[in-house]
C-alpha positions in Angstrom: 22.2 12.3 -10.4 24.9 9.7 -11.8 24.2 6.1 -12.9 26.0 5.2 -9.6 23.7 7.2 -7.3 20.3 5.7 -9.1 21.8 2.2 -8.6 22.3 2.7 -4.7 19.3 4.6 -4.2 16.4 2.7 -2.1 13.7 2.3 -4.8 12.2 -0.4 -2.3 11.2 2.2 0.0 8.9 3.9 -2.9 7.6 0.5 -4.2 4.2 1.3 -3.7 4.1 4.3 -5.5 6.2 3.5 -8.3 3.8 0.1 -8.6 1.0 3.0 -9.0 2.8 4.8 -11.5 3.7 1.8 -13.4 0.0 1.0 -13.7 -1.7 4.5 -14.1 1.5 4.8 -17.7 0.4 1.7 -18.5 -3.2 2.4 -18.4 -2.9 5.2 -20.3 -1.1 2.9 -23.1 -3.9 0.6 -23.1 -6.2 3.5 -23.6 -4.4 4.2 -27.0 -3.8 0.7 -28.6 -6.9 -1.8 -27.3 -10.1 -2.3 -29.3 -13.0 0.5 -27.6 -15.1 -3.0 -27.0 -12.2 -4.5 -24.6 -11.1 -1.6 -23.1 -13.5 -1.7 -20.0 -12.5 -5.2 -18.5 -8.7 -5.1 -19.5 -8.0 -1.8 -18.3 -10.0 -2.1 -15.1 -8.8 -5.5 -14.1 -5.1 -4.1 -14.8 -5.7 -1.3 -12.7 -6.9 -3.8 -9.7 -4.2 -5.9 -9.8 -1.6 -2.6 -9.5 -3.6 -1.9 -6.7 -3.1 -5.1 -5.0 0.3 -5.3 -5.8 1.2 -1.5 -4.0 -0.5 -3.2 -1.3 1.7 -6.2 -1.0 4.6 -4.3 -1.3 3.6 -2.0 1.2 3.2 -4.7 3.7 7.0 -6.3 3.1 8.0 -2.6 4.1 6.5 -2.9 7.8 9.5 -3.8 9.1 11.9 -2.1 6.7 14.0 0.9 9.3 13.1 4.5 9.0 14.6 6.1 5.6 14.5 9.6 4.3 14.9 10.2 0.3 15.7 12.7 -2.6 17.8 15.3 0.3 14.5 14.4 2.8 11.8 15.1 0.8 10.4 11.9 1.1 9.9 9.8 4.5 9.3 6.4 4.6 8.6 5.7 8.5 5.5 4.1 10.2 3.2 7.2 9.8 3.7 6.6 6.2 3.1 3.1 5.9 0.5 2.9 8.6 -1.7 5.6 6.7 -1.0 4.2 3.4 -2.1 0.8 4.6 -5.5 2.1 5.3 -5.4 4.5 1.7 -4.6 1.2 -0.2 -7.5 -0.8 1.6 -10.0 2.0 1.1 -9.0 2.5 -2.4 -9.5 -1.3 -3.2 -12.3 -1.5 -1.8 -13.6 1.2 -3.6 -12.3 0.4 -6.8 -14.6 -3.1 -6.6 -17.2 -0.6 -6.6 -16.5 0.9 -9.6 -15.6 -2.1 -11.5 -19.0 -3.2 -10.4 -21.1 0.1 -11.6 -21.9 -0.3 -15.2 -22.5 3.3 -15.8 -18.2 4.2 -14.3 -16.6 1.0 -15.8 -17.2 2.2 -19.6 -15.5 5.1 -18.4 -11.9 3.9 -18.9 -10.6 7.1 -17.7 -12.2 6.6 -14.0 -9.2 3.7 -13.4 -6.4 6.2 -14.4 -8.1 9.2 -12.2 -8.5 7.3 -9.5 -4.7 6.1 -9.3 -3.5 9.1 -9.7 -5.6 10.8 -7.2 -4.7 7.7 -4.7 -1.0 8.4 -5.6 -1.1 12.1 -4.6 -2.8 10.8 -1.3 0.0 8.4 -0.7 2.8 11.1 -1.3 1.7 13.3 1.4 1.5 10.3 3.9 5.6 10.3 3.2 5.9 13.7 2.5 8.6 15.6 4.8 8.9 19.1 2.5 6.1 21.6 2.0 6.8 21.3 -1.7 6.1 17.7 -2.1 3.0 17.8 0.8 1.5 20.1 -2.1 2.2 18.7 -5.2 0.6 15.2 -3.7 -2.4 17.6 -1.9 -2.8 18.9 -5.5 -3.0 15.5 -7.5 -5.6 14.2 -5.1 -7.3 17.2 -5.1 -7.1 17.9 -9.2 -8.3 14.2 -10.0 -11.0 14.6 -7.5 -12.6 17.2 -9.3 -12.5 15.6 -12.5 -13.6 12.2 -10.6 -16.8 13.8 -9.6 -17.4 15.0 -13.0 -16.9 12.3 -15.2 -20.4 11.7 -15.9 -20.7 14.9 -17.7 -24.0 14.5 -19.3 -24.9 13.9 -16.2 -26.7 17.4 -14.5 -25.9 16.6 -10.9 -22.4 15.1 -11.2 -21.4 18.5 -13.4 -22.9 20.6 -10.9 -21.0 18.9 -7.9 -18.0 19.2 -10.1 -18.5 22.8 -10.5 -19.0 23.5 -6.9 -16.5 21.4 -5.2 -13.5 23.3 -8.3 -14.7 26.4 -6.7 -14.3 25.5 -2.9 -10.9 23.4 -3.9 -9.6 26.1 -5.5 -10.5 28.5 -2.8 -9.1 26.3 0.1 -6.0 25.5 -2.2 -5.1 29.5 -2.3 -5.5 30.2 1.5 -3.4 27.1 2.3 -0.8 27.7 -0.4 -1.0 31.3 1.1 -0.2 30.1 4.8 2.3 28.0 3.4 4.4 31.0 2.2 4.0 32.5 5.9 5.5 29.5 7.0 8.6 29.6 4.4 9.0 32.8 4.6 9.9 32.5 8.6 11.9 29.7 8.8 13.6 29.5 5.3 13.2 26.3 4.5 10.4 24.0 2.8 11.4 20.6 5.0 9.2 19.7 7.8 12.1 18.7 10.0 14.0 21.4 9.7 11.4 23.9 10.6 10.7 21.9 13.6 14.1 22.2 14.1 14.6 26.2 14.0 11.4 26.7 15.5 12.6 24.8 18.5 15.2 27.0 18.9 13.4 30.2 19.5 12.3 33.5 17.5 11.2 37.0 17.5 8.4 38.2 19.5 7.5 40.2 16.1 7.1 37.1 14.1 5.2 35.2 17.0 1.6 37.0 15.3 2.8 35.8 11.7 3.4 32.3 12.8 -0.1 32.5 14.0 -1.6 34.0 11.1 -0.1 31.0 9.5 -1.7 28.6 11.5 -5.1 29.9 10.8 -4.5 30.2 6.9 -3.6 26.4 7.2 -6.0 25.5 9.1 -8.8 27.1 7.4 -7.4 25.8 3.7 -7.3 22.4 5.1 -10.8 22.6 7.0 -11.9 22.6 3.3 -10.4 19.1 2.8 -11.6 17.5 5.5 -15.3 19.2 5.5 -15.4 20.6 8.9 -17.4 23.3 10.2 -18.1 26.0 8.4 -15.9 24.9 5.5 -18.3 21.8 5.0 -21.3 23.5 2.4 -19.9 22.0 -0.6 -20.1 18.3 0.7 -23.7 17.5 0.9 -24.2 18.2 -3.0 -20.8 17.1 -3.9 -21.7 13.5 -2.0 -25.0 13.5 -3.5 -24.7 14.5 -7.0 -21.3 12.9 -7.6 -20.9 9.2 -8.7 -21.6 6.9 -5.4 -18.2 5.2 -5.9 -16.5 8.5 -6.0 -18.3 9.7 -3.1 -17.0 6.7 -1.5 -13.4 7.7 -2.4 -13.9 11.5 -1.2 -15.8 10.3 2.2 -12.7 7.6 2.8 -9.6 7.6 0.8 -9.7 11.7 0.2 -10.4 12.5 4.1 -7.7 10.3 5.0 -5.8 12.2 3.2 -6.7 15.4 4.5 -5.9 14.3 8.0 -2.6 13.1 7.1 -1.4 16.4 6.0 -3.1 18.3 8.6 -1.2 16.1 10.9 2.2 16.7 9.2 2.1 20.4 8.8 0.6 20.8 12.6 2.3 18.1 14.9 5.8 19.1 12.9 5.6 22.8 12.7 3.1 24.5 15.1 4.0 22.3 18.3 7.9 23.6 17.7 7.0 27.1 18.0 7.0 28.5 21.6 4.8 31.6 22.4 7.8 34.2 24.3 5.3 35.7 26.9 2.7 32.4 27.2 5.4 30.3 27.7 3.3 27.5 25.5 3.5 26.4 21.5 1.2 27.9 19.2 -0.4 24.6 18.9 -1.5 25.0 22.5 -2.4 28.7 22.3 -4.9 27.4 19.5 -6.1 24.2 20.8 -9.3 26.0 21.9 -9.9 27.6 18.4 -9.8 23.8 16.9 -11.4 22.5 20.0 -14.6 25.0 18.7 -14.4 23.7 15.0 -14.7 19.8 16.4 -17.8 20.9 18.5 -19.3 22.7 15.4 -18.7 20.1 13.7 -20.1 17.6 15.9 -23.4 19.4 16.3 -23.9 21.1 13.2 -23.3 17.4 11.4 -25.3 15.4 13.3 -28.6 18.2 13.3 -28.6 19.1 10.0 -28.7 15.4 9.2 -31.8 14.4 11.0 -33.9 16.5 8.3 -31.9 14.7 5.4 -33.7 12.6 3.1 -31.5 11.7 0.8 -29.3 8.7 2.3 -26.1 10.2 0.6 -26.6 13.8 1.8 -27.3 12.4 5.3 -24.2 10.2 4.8 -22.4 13.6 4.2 -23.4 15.5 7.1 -22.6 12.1 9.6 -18.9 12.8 7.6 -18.5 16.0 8.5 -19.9 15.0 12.1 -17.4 12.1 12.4 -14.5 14.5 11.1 -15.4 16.3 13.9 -14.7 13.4 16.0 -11.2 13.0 14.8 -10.2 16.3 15.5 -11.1 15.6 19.1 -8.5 13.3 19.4 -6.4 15.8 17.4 -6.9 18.6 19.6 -6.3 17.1 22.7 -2.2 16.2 21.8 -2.8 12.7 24.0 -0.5 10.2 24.1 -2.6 7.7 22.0 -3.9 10.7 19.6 -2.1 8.2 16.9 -3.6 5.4 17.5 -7.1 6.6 17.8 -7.2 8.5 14.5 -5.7 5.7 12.6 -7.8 3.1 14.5 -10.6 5.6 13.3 -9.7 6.0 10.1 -10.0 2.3 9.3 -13.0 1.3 10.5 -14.4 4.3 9.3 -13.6 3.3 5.8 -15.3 0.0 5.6 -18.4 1.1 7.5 -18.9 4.0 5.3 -17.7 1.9 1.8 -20.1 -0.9 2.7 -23.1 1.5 3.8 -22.8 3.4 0.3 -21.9 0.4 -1.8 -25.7 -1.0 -0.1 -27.2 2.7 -0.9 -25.6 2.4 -4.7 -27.6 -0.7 -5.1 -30.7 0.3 -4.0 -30.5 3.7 -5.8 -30.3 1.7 -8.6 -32.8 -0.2 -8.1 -35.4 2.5 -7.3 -34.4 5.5 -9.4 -33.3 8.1 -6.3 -31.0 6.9 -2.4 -34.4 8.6 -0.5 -34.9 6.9 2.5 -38.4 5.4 1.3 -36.3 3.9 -1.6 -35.4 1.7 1.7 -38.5 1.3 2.9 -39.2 -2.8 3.3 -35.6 -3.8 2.2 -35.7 -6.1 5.1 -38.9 -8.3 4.0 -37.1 -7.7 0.0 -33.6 -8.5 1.0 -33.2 -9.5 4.3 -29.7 -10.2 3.8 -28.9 -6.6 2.4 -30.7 -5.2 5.1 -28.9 -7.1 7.7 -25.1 -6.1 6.6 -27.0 -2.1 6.4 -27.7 -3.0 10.0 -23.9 -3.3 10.6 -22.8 -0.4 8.8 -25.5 1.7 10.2 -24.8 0.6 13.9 -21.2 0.6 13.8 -21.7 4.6 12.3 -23.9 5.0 15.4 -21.2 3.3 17.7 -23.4 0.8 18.8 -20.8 -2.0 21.2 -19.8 -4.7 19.4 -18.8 -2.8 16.3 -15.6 -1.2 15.3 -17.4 2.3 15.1 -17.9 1.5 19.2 -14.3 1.3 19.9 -13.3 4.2 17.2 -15.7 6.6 19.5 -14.2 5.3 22.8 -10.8 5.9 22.2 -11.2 9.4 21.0 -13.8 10.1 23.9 -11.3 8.8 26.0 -8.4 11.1 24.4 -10.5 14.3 25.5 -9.8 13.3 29.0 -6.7 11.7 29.5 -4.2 15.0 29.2 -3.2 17.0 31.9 -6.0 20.0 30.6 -8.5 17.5 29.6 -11.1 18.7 27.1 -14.0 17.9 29.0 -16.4 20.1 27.0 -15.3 17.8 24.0 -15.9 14.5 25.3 -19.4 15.6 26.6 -20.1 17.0 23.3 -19.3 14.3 21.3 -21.3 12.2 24.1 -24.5 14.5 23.4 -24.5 14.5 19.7 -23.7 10.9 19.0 -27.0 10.3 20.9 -28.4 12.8 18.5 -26.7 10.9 15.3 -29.1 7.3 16.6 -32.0 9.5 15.5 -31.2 9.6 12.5 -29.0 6.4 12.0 -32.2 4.2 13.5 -34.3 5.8 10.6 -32.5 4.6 8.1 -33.5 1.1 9.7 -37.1 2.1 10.8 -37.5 2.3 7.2 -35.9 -0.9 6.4 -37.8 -2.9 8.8 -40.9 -1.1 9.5 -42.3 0.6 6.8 -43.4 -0.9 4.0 -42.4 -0.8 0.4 -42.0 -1.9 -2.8 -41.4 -5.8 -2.7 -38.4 -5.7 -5.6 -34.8 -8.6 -5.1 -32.1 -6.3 -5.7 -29.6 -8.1 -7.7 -25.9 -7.2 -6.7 -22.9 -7.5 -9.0 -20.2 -9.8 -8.0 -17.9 -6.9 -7.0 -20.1 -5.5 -4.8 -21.1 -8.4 -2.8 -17.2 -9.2 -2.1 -17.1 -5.8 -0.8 -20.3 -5.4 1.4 -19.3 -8.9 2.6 -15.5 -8.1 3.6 -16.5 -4.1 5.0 -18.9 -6.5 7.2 -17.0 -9.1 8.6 -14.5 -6.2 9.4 -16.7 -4.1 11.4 -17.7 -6.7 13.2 -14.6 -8.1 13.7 -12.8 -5.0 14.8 -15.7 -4.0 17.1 -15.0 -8.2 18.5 -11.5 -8.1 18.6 -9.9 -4.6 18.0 -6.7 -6.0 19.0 -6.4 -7.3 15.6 -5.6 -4.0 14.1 -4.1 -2.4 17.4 -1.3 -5.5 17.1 -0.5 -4.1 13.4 -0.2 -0.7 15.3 1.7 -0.9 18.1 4.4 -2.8 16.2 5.4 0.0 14.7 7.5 3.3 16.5 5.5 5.8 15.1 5.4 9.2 17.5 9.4 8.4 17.8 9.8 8.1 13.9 7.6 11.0 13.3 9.1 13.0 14.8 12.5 12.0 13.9 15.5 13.8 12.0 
C-alpha cells in the first residue's frame, strides 16, 4: 500500500480499535520502564481512560455512512457500531471491577488481556471475511483463557483455565473445520460474496455439505455461547475463575459469540436455497436450533435450582438466558435485531451489578454460598436492595429491563408467519421455574438470618452497582431510551448490504 493510499484511507472508521491498540502497546511499555510499586494505578487508570476514549469515538461514528475497508474485510455499519456500543459499556463496566479487586489490580497483566480480548470481540462485530471473523474469535477466545488463569497459585482459577483451554480448543477445531466446508463451496472467505453466490443457486450434491457446514458451525459456536449440551465447562469456569473475569465471559465474551453467530448465519445460511424444499438451509434447520434454545431454557434454569454457589447458579441462569436469545434468533422476525441487542444490554448491567454485589460478599465471607447472603438485608440494606434489582430484572419481574428483554423475544416466537409457539410457551414455563431460584437468593437476604458484618465496598464498585442499577430500572421505566439509539440506525438494510 503507497504513502498516498494510507493518507486517503478512513482510519476514522477504525478509531475505536486503533484507540485500543494504542493503549494495550502502550501498556505493555509501561510494563517495562515504571517502578513495580506504581505499576498497578498507572497502568490500570491508563487502560480506563483508552477504554473511555474507544467509547467516545465510537459514538461520533453513529452517524458516519456505511463503509467497507482493507478490499471488505472490515465493515463499519450499524451492526458494528450498535454491538460494539454495548461491548465497550460492558467492558467498562467491568474493568471498574477489576480496578477495584485488590487481588487482579496487582496483576498488571489483567489490563493488557482484557484489551486485547475486548479488541478481538470488537473485530468480529465489523468483520465481513471469514478470515478476520477468526482471527478476532481467536484473540478473544486466547486472552480468555489466560484471563481465567491469572491467578495461578490459585487452585480453582487454574483448574477453570484448564478446562475451559480444552473445550475452547475443541469448539475452535470444529468451527474452523466448518469454516473450510464453507470456503471450499463458494471460493471465497467474504461474507458478502458468499451471500452473493449462494443466492444464485448450486448443486443438489453440495446441498448435504452446505449442511454439514451448518452444524459444524453451529456446534463450534454453541461452545461460545454455552448452550445446551455444549454448556459443561461454564459452571466451573464461572465459579472458579476470577469474579471480574466471569463478569467479562458472562457479558462482553457472549456478546461476542452472538455477534459472530449472527454474521456467519444471517449472511451465509439464509442465501443458500434447499433445490427440492424450496426453502434456505437456515429454514430447513430452524427446528434443530429451535431444540438447542428449549434445552437450554430448561436444562439452565433446573439445574440451577439445586445450585448453591451464587456464581455457579449465575452460570446456569447464562446458559438459560442464552437460550432466550436464540429464540429470537430462530424465529428470523422482523425485530430479531432489535430484541437481541435490546437483550444484550440489559443483560450486561443486570448480570455485572449482581456479580460485582456477589464479589463483595464473597469477600467478605470466605465462599459466594447462598448462606454467605443470608441477613445482607438487616447488614446492608442498601446492598441488598440494588441485589433486589439485579435479581428481579434476571427474573423479568415488570418494571425492569430484564421484563421488556423477555417480552420482546417472547413476542418474536410468535409474530412470523410459522410462529414458534412451542418456544414462546417454553420460555414462559421455565422463566416461572428461574423465580424459584432467583427469589432464594432474596429469601436468604431478607429472611434468614446471618452473620451481622458492613460490607465495605471499594469506590469502583459502588460506581458500578450504582450505574448497572439505575439502568435496569431505567430501561425496564423507559425502554425507549435505548430503542431511540436503535431505531436511528438502518441496520437489517446495512447488514445485509454489498
Amino acid at each position: 500500500m503507497t504513502w498516498k493510499a494510507l493518507s486517503t484511507f478512513q482510519w476514522e472508521t477504525m478509531g475505536p480499535e486503533i484507540i485500543l491498540i494504542a493503549a494495550t502497546i502502550l501498556l505493555l511499555i509501561l510494563e517495562l520502564i515504571l517502578p513495580k510499586e506504581s505499576k498497578k494505578k498507572v497502568i490500570g487508570w491508563i487502560g480506563f481512560i483508552g477504554l473511555v476514549a474507544s467509547f467516545v469515538f465510537l459514538c461520533t461514528l453513529f452517524h458516519h455512512k456505511p463503509t467497507q475497508l482493507l478490499y471488505g474485510s472490515f465493515k463499519l455499519d450499524s451492526f458494528s457500531i450498535l454491538f460494539k456500543f454495548i461491548l465497550l459499556i460492558a467492558a467498562i463496566l467491568v474493568y471498574l471491577v477489576a480496578l477495584g479487586d485488590d487481588k487482579i489490580a496487582d496483576r498488571t497483566e489483567y489490563y493488557t488481556l482484557f484489551i486485547t480480548a475486548l479488541l478481538g470481540a470488537m473485530y468480529m462485530a465489523s468483520s465481513s471475511d471469514l478470515i478476520t471473523l477468526f482471527v478476532g474469535l481467536e484473540l478473544l477466545s486466547i486472552s480468555s483463557y489466560i484471563l481465567v488463569g491469572i491467578q495461578k497459585r490459585r487452585e480453582k482459577s487454574t483448574e477453570a483455565a484448564l478446562k475451559y483451554v480444552i473445550n475452547g480448543g475443541i469448539s475452535t477445531a470444529i468451527t474452523l473445520f466448518g469454516l473450510s466446508y464453507v470456503y471450499g463451496l463458494t471460493g471465497t472467505t467474504n461474507l458478502t460474496e458468499m451471500n452473493i453466490a449462494l443466492s444464485q443457486g448450486m448443486a443438489s450434491s453440495n446441498e448435504f455439505l452446505l449442511v454439514i457446514a451448518f452444524v459444524l458451525l453451529f456446534v463450534g459456536l454453541s461452545f461460545k455461547i454455552a448452550s445446551v449440551p455444549f454448556h459443561m465447562w461454564a459452571p466451573d469456569v464461572y465459579q472458579g475463575a476470577p469474579t471480574p473475569v466471569t463478569a467479562f465471559l458472562a457479558t462482553v465474551s457472549k456478546a461476542g459469540g452472538f455477534i459472530i453467530i449472527l454474521r456467519i448465519f444471517l449472511s451465509i445460511f439464509t442465501a443458500a436455497v434447499l433445490n427440492e424444499k424450496g426453502v434456505t438451509i437456515f429454514e430447513n434447520m430452524q427446528p434443530v436450533v429451535g431444540i438447542l434454545a428449549a434445552l437450554s431454557m430448561i436444562i439452565g434454569n433446573t439445574v440451577a435450582l439445586k445450585q448453591s454457589s451464587v456464581k455457579r447458579m449465575l452460570a446456569y441462569s447464562g446458559i438459560a438466558h442464552g437460550g432466550y436469545l436464540l429464540v429470537s434468533f430462530v424465529s428470523l422476525s422482523p425485530f430479531m435485531f432489535e430484541s437481541m441487542w435490546f437483550y444484550l444490554l440489559s443483560y450486561a448491567f443486570m448480570t455485572i451489578g449482581a456479580m460485582t454485589i456477589t464479589y463483595n460478599v464473597e469477600k467478605q465471607y470466605g465462599n459466594d454460598s447462598l448462606a454467605s447472603f443470608a441477613g445482607l438485608g438487616k447488614s446492608n440494606p442498601i446492598l441488598a436492595l440494588f441485589m433486589t434489582i439485579y435479581v428481579l430484572s434476571l427474573a423479568g419481574i415488570p418494571l425492569t429491563a430484564g421484563f421488556i428483554g423477555k417480552l420482546n423475544i417472547f413476542m418474536s416466537a410468535f409474530v412470523t408467519v410459522k410462529g414458534f409457539y412451542w418456544l414462546g410457551a417454553i420460555l414462559l414455563i421455565t422463566t416461572v421455574v428461574s423465580y424459584f431460584y432467583y427469589f432464594g437468593i432474596l429469601q436468604h437476604i431478607f429472611f434468614r438470618e446471618g452473620e451481622n458484618r458492613k460490607i465495605r465496598i471499594p469506590a469502583p464498585h459502588l460506581l458500578v452497582i450504582l450505574v448497572c442499577a439505575v439502568v435496569t430500572i431505567l430501561l425496564g421505566v423507559k425502554p425507549s431510551l435505548a430503542y431511540e439509539v436503535f431505531h436511528k440506525m438502518e441496520i437489517i438494510k446495512d447488514f445485509f448490504a454489498a
